[in-house]
N, C-alpha and C positions, 0 to 999 in steps of 0.2 A: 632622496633615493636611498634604498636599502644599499647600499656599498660600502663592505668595510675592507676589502682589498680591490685596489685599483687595478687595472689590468690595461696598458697601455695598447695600442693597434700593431706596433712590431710584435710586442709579447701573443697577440691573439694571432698572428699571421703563423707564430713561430707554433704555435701550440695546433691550428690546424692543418700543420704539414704532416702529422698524423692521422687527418681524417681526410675522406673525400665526400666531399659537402659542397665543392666550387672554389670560387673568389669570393671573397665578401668584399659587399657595398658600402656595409653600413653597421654603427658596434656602439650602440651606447646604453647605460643601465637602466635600469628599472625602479617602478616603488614597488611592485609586488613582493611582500613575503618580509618579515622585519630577522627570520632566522639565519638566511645565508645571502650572498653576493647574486644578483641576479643583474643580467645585462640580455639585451636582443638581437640577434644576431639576423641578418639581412644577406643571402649570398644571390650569384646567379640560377641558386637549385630550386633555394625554399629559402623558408624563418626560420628559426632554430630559437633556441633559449640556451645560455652557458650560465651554470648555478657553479658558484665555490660555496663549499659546505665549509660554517662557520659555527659557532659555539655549540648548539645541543646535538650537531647529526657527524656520529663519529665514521672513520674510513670503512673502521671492520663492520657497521652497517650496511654499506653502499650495493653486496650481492643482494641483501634483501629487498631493498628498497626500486633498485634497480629489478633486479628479476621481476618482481613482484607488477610491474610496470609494463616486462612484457607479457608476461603470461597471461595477467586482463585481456592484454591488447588480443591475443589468440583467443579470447573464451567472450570476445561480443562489447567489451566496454574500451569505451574510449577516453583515453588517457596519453597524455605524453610517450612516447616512445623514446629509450636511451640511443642515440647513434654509436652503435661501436666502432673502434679504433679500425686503421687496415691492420692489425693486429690481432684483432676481435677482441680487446680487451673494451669495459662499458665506463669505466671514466680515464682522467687524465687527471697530471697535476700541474697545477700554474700557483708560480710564486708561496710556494709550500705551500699550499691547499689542495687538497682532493677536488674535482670538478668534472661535472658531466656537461655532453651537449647533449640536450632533448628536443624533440620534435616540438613544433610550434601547433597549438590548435585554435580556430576561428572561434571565437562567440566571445560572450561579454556574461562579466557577474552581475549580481542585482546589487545593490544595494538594500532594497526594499522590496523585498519577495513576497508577492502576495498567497491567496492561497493554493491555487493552481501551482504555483512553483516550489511551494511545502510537499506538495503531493507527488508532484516529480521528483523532488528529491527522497522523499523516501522510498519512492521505486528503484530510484537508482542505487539507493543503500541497498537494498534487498537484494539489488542482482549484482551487485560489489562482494554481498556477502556469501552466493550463493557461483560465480566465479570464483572465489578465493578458495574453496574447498578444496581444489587439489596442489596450489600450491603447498610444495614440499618442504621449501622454505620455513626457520623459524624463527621469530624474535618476539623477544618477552617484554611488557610493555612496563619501560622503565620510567613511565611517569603515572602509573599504577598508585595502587594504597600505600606501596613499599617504599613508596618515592617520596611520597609526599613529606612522610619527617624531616626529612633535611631541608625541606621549601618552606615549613613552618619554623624550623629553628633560624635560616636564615632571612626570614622575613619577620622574626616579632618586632624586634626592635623598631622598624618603619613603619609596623603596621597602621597604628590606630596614629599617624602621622599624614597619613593618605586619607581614613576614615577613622570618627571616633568610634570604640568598640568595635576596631575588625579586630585587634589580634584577640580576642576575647572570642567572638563568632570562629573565628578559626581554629582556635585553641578548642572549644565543643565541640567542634563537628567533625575535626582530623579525630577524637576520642570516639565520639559517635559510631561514626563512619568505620573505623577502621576494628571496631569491637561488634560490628554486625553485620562486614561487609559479604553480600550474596556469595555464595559459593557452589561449584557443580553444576551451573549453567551451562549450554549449549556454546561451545566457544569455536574461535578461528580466526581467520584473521579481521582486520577490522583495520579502516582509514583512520581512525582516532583524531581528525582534524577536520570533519565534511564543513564546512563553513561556508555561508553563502558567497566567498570570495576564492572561494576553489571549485565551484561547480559553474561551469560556464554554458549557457543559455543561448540557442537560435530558435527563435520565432516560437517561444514560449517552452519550447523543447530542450533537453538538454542535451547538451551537443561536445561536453567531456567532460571529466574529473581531471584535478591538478593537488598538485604537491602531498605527494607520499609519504615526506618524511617523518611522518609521526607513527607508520603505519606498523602494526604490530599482532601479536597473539592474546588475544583477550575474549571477557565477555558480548556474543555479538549485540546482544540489548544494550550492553554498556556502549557501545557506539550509535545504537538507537538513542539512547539519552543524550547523547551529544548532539545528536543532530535536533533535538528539543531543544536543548539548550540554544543553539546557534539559529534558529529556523523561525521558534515559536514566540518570542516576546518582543515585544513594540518598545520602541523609543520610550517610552512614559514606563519602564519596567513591568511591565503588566502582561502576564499570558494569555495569547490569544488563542481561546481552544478551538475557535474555528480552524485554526493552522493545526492546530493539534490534533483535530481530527482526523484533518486532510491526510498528514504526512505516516499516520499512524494507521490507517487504512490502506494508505496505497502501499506499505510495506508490507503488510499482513497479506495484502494479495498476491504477492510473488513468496515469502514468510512467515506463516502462520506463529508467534509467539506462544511457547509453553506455558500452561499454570504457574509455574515455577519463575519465568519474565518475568512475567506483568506481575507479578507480586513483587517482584525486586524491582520493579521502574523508579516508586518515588527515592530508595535508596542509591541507586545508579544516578539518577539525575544530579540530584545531592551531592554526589561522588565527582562526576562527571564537572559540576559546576565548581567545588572546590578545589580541584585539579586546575581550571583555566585560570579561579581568583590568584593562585598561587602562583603560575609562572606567569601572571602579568603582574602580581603584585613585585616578584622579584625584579622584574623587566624593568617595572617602574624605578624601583629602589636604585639600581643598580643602571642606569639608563646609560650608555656606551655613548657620551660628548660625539664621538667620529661617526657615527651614523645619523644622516640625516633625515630620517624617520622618529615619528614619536610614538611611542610604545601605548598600547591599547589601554583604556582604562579599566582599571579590576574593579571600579565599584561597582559595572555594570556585571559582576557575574557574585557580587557581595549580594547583590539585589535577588537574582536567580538563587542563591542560595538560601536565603533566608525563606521565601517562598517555596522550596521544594520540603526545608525542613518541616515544613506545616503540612504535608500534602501526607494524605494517611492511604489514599488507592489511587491504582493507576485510571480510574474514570473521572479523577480530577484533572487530565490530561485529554482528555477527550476519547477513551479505549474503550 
């Protein structure tokens, strides 16, 4: 399970004497999500989710993250909802950590999204990205180009320890990358983590978006490449443009991409994917014994990267 602060049934009783949510039945953690403390909460009302935010999602985040949650929720997309305090305040803290209670939503992730569920998902980007426009809210996204130096200095040493030749591939493409990265794109805000294990599915449909906390002010194609990244390659590493097609049209129908995107896709992708080898490659290095979760493997985004660096237009993606 993802728990690296334990949170005892007094301490959670004591903590929802703050909220009005009922009695709880039932309180044990979770494996979703390898970044913070997640556990399931069961009351006489409803489900709930209680998240303590642990290493990358700092406090003075949490209006964004949070707001950002309801203000969806008002513009049509469905996504968790924060429960605020009878204070009205939108988290709590347990056992030094910052922590919300969020609404629970029904459906289930794929594993193995076929193409129909490419397609849905990049509708659902589109209309994430086209509710996000009035949030007022800002945050700047600190796992961006500006970010990545420090994930390259602290990951050479283990690199090519994991894979022969990654710190070498990573060492070219942070120079690459970061010496031609697109600029003056159409921006706002963007989920920066759509991954098939955050968009939940009823009866082929998508039935919510989950975990915000990567969510930030960027380029919105740059979160289009993410959702390539996360959406469009098969087990065997190999891109399926059928997917690619799918998820790249059903976006375009609700957000028609500029000349200016789609020329910057293969380098967004690139971007996009060295970003994820990065904080999994650290993840890996640095693997935290007390969590009993195993951290994601990074050669699977070694593999995505090396293949976007080949890619010279965005119709080698199905556009």
């Amino acid at each position: 399970m993802a728990v690296y602060t334990d949170v005892s049934f007094d301490e959670l009783e004591a903590v929802l004497t703050g909220y009005d949510v009922g009695v709880p039945l039932s309180f044990k953690g979770i494996a979703e999500g390898v970044e913070n403390t997640n556990f399931y909460l069961q009351t006489d009302r409803g489900a709930f989710f209680l998240t303590l935010y642990e290493k990358r999602v700092k406090e003075e985040d949490l209006p964004f993250f949070l707001g950002l949650m309801e203000h969806l929720a008002t513009h049509g997309i469905a996504c968790p909802q924060p429960v605020r305090r009878r204070d009205g305040s939108q988290w709590t803290r347990i056992n030094g950590r910052p922590g919300a209670l969020v609404t629970f939503l029904n459906g289930l992730s794929l594993r193995r999204p076929e193409v129909e569920h490419c397609a849905a998902a990049g509708d659902a980007l589109a209309r994430l990205h086209e509710a996000g426009r009035s949030f007022e809210l800002k945050r700047p996204n600190a796992l961006g180009p500006s970010g990545w130096g420090e994930l390259v200095e602290k990951t050479a040493e283990g690199a090519d320890g994991i894979e022969a030749g990654l710190r070498e591939l990573i060492g070219e493409s942070y120079r690459e990358l970061t010496a031609n990265w697109p600029t003056g794109l159409p921006e706002g805000v963007i989920h920066a983590d759509l991954f098939p294990d955050n968009v939940l599915f009823m009866n082929a449909k998508v039935s919510g978006l989950i975990d915000f906390y990567f969510a930030c002010n960027d380029a919105l194609a740059y979160d289009l490449a993410i959702l390539l990244n996360a959406w469009c390659f098969e087990n065997d590493g190999g891109f399926n443009i059928t997917k690619g097609k799918a998820l790249l049209a059903a976006y375009q129908a609700r957000r028609r991409l500029t000349a200016e995107e789609t020329a910057a896709l293969p380098a967004l992708a690139a971007g996009s994917a060295l970003r994820f080898l990065l904080t999994r490659l650290y993840d890996r290095i640095n693997h935290d014994p007390n969590a009993l979760v195993r951290p994601k493997d990074p050669r699977d985004y070694s593999r995505r990267l090396r293949f976007h660096r080949k890619v010279r237009a965005a119709s080698e993606y199905g556009l």
